[in-house]
C-alpha positions in Angstrom: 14.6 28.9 -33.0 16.2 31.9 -30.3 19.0 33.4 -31.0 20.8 31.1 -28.2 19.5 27.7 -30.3 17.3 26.7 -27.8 13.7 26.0 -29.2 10.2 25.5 -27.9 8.1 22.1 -27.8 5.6 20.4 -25.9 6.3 16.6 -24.2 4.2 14.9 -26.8 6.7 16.6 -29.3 9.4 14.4 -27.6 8.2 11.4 -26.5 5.4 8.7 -26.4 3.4 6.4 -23.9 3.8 2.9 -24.6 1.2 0.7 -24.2 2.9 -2.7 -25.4 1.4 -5.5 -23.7 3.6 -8.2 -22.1 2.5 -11.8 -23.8 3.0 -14.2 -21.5 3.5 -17.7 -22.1 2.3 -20.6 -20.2 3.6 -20.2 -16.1 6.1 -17.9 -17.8 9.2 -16.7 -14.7 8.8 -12.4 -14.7 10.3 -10.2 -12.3 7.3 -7.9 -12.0 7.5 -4.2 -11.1 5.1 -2.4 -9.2 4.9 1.6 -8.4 6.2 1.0 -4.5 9.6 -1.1 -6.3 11.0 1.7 -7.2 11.3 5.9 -5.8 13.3 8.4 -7.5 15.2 6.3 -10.0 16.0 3.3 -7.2 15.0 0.1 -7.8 14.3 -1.0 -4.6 13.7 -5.0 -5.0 16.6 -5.4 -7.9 16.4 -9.3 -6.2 12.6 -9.4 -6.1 11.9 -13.2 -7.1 10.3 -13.7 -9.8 6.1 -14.8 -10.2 4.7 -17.0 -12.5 2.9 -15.0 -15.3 -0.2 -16.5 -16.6 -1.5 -16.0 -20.2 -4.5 -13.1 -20.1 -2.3 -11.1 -17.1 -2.4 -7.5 -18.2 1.4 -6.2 -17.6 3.5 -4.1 -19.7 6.5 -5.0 -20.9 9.7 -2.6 -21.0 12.3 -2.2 -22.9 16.2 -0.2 -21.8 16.2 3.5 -22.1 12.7 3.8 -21.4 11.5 5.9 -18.5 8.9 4.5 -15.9 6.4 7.3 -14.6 3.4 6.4 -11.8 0.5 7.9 -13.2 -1.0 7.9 -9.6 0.2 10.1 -6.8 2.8 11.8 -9.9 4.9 13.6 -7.1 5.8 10.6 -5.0 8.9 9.8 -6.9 7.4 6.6 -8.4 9.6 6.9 -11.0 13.2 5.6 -12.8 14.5 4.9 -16.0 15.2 1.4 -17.1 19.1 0.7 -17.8 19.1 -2.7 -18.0 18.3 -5.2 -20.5 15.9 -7.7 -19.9 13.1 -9.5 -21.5 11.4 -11.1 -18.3 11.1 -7.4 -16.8 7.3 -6.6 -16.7 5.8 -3.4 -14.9 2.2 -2.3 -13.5 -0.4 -1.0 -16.3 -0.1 1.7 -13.5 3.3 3.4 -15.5 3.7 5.3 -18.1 6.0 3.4 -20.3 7.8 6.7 -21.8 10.4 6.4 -24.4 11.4 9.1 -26.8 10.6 9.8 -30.5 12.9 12.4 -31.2 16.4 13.2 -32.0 16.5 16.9 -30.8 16.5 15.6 -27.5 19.1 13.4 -25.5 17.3 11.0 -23.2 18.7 11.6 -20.1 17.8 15.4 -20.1 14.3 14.6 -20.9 14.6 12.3 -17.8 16.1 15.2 -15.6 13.2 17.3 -16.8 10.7 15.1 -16.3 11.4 14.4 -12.4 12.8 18.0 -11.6 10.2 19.6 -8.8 9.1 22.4 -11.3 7.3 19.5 -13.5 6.8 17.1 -10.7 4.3 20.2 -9.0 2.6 20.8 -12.4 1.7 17.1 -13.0 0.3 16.7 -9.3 -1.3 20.2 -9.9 -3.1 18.0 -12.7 -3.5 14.9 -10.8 -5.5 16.7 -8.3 -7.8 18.3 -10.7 -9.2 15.3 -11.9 -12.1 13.4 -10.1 -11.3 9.9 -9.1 -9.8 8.5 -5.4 -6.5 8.9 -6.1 -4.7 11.8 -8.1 -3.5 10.4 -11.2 -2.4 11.8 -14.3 -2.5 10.4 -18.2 0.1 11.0 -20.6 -2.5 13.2 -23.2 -3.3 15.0 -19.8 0.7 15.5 -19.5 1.9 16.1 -23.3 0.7 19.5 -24.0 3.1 20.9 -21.4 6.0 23.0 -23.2 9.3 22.4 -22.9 12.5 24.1 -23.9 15.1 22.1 -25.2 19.2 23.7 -26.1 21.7 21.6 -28.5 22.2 18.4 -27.8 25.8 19.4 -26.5 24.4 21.6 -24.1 21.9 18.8 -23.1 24.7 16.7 -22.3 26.5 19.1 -20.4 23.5 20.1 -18.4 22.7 16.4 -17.7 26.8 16.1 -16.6 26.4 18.1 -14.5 23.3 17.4 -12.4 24.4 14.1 -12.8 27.5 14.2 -11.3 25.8 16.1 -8.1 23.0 12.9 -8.3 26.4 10.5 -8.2 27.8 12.3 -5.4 24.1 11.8 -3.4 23.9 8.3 -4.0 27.5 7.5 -3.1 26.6 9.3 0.6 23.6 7.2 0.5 25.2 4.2 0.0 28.0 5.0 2.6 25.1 5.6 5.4 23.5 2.0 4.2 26.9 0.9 4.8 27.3 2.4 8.4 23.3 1.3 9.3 24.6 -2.5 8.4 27.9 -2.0 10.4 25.9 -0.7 13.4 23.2 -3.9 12.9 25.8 -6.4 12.9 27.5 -4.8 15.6 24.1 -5.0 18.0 23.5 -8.6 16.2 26.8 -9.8 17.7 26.3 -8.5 21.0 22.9 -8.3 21.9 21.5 -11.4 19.8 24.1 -13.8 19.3 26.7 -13.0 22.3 29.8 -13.6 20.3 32.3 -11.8 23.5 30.0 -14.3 26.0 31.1 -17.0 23.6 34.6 -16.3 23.6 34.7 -15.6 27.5 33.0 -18.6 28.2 34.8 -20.7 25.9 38.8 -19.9 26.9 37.3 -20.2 30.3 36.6 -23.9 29.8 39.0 -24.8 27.3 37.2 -24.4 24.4 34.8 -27.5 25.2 31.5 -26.1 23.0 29.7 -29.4 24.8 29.9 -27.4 27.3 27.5 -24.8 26.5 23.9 -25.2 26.8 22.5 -27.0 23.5 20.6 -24.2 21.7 24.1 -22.1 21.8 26.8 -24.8 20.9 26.3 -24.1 17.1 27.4 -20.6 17.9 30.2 -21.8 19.7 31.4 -24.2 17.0 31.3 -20.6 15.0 33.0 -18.8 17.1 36.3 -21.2 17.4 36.5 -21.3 13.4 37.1 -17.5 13.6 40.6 -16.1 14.0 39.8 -12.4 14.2 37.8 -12.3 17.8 37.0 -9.4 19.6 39.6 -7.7 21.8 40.3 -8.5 25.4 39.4 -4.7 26.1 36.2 -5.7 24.5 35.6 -8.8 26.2 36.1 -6.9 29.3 33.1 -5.9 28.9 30.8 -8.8 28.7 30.2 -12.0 31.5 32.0 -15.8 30.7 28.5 -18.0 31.1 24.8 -18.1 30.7 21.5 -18.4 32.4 17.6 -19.2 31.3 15.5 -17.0 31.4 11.7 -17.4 32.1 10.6 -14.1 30.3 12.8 -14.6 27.0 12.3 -18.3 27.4 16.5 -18.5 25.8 19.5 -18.6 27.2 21.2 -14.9 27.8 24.5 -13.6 29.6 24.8 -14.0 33.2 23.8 -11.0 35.2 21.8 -9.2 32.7 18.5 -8.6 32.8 15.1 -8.0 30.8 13.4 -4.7 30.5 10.5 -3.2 29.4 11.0 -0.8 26.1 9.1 1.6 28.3 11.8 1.2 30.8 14.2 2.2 28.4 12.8 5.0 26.4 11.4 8.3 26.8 7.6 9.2 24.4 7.4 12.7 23.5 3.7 12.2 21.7 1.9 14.9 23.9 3.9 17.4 22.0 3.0 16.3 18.8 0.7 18.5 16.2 -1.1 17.2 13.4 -1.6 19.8 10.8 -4.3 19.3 7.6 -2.8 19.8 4.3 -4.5 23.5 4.9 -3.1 24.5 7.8 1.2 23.5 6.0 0.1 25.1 3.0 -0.5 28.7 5.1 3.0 27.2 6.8 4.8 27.6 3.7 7.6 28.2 2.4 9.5 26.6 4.9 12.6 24.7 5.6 11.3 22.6 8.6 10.5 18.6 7.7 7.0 17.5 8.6 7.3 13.8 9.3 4.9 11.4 9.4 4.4 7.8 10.0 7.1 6.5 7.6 8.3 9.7 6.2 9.1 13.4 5.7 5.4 14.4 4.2 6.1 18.1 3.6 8.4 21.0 4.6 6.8 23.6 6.8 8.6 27.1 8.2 8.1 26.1 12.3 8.9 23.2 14.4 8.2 21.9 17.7 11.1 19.5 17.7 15.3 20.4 18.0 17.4 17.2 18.7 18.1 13.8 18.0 14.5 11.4 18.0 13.5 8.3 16.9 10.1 8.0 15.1 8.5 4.9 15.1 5.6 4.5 13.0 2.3 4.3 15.3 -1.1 3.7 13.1 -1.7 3.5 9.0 1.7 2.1 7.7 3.2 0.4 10.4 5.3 -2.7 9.7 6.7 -4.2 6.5 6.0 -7.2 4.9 8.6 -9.4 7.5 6.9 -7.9 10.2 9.9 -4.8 11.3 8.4 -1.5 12.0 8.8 1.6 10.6 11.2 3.7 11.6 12.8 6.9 11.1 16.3 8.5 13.0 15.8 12.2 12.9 18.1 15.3 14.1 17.5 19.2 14.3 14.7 21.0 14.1 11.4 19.9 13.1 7.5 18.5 13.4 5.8 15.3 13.8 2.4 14.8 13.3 0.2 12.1 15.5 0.8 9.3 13.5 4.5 8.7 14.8 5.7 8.2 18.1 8.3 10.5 18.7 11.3 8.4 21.2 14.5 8.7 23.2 16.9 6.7 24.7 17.1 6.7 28.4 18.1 5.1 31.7 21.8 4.5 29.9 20.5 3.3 26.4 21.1 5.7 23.6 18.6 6.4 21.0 20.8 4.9 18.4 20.6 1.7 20.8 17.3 1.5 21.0 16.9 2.2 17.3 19.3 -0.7 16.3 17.2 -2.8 19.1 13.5 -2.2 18.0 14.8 -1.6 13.7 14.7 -5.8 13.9 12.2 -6.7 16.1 9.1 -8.3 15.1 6.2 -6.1 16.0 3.3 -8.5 14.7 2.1 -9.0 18.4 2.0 -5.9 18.9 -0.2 -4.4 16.5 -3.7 -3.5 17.3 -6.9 -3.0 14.3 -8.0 -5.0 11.5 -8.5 -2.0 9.5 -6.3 0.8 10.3 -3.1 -0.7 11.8 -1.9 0.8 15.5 0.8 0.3 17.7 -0.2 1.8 21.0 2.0 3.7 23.8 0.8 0.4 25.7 2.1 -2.3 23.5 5.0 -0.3 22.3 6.1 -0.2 26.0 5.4 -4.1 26.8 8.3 -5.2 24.5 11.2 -7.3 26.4 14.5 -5.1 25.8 17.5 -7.2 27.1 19.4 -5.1 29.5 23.3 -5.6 29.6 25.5 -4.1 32.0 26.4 -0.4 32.7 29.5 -0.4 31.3 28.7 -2.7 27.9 25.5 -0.3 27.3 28.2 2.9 27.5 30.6 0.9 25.2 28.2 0.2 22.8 26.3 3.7 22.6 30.1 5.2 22.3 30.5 3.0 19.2 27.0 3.9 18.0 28.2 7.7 18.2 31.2 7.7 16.2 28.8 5.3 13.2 26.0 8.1 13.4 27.8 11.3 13.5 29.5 9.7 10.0 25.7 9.0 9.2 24.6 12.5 10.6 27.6 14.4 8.3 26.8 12.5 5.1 22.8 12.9 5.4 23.3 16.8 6.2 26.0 17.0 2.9 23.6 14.4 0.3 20.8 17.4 1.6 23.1 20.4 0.7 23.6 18.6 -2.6 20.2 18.4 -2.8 19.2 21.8 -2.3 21.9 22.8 -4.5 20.7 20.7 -7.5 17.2 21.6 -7.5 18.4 25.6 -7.0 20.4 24.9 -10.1 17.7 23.0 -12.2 15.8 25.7 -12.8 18.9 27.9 -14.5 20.4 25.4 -16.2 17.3 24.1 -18.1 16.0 27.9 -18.7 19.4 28.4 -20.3 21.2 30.2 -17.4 24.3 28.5 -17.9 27.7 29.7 -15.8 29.9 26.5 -16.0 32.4 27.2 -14.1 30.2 29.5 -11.4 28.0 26.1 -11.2 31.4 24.1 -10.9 32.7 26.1 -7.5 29.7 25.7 -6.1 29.0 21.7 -6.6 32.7 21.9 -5.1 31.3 24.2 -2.1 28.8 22.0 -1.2 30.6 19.0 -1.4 32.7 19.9 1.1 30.0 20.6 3.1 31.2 19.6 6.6 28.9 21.7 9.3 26.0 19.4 10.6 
């Protein structure tokens, strides 16, 4: 033991694999868990519904307080720890099931430890070594590595305070999930089911719904139950009746019209540059995200990008399972490789409007390749984009600006939190410990305001 009570083990010291098997009984409910359901201690499906187990079905059942790790692709984030109760909850023989056998050790530091970016790069360092298609790590390939553990008092403050920064990233999380579903509905209701046309063309004729074309009387029955409508400034803004049209084959706003997404955006995907996984490594360190199809795939130190895009997916992982693209809204300086279309807003559509415009279409009929999955320049451009007026397109990118410069200031402060929690990781759990240094500057960066 060191003079400072801090003493020296390996994993395997600490805690175990579990390779319980979940029995299943006959057409038994489970709520099955795979690697992609959860990333970095989110359970992304918490409603997934449920499939009918079979007897013979190799699963692994869990238990709370144990911690789920992917053994394939280690540094993706594939991993959380269980919280919950449950006895229908049933993962992938694809996890380690980790739980601890010690008491020197308080399970939500092990946890910290486990995911923190110095052991994350060792155990893809030792996924990669191994021969097989994917890199994948075992536990007795894992359990040798040492680790340093203080008293269980300091654990506990150690894990207080990373985990108060990892509360405070969450909540801005949750707050920009919050603003994305404001800005949805707020396209839903203008641009999909015309609640100020409604309105308009309802107190012009008296509130007689019969007199709406059939496919929109429903709506219009809706809209009379409402008290709160929009305001009159607002329904300015939009026409009082409806006309067919051929292209859409449905009933839009008088005197708008139908587009081409080509029309309305500008493609930037002649300045893109793929890189290999060679040419970012002699890129590095950097600070610039390198962003591919779905996602930020590495940081690099140059970029060929500096403003506000939107990236939308264009071959390998494409759409989701109901048939949405893709997407990513990006800001500031960075690089894009040739596997997402890089986009702007233009002709007096914002980029956040065409964002909240192509985040629910159905891309299905667009997509070329049985294989490998593309959406072409060509298709991308062919999509109908219902074009309102002048003035409702300006409303409507001004209300988009005010939701995503919240969205903007809360990404740019969850990334300072970031940066500050895995700067301080490395101190805290090599026993480096200033309190109330590390205190002033979680408060710092909290207060983060420059974008």
């Amino acid at each position: 033991m060191s003079k400072n009570g801090w003493q020296d083990f390996t994993l395997g010291d600490l805690i175990q694999n579990k390779s319980k098997r979940f029995e299943f009984k006959n057409k038994q409910k489970v709520v099955f868990i795979n690697t992609g359901d959860i990333l970095k201690g989110i359970f992304l499906h918490e409603n997934k519904i449920s499939s009918l187990g079979l007897p013979g079905q190799a699963k692994k059942a869990i238990s709370k307080n144990d911690i789920l790790f992917s053994e394939i692709r280690p540094a993706n984030g594939r991993f959380a720890l269980v919280e919950f109760d449950s006895d229908i909850h049933v993962v992938s023989t694809k996890f380690m099931v980790l739980s601890l056998i010690s008491k020197e050790v308080y399970l939500k530091y092990v946890y910290l430890i486990l995911t923190s970016n110095l052991y994350l790069s060792e155990f893809q360092r030792i996924a990669e070594s191994r021969s097989g298609t994917f890199p994948q790590i075992t536990f007795d390939a894992i359990s040798y590595l040492p680790i340093s553990l203080p008293p269980l008092p300091i654990q506990k403050t150690i894990t207080k305070i990373l985990g108060d920064l990892d509360a405070r990233i969450e909540l801005n999380r949750k707050m920009n999930e919050n603003l994305e579903a404001i800005a949805q509905a707020l396209f839903q209701s203008w641009f999909v089911d015309f609640d100020p046309v409604l309105d308009n063309f309802l107190v012009k004729n008296d509130n007689n719904v019969e007199a709406l074309p059939a496919p929109l009387r429903k709506n219009g029955a809706i809209r009379l139950e409402i008290s709160k409508k929009n305001t009159p400034k607002t329904n300015a803004l939009f026409p009082s009746n409806f006309i067919f049209n051929e292209v859409l084959e449905k009933w839009i706003p008088e005197g708008w019209d139908v587009k081409s997404f080509g029309e309305v955006s500008q493609c930037f995907d002649s300045k893109r540059i793929p890189l290999s996984k060679k040419q970012r490594e002699e890129k590095k360190p950097g600070i610039y995200p390198y962003h591919g199809a779905t996602s930020i795939n590495d940081y690099i130190n140059e970029y060929v990008f500096d403003d506000t895009y939107l990236l939308l997916g264009e071959d390998g992982s494409v759409i989701k399972e109901n048939g949405t693209p893709f997407i990513q809204y990006v800001w500031g300086k960075i690089w894009v490789n040739n596997h997402a279309h890089v986009l702007k807003g233009i002709n007096g559509i914002s980029t956040e409007h065409l964002m909240t415009f192509i985040r629910q279409q159905n891309m299905t009929a667009y997509i070329t390749g049985a294989v490998q999955l593309k959406i072409n320049q060509g298709n991308m451009n062919s999509i109908p984009f219902l074009f309102s007026s002048a003035s409702t397109n300006a409303s409507f990118s001004k209300e988009l600006k005010d939701i995503y410069q919240k969205y903007k200031l809360n990404s740019n402060q969850a990334l300072s939190l970031t940066k500050l929690r895995d700067t301080l990781l490395p101190q805290l759990i090599s026993g480096k410990l200033n309190v109330p240094r590390i205190m002033l500057e979680i408060k710092k960066a909290a207060n983060q305001e420059k974008l």
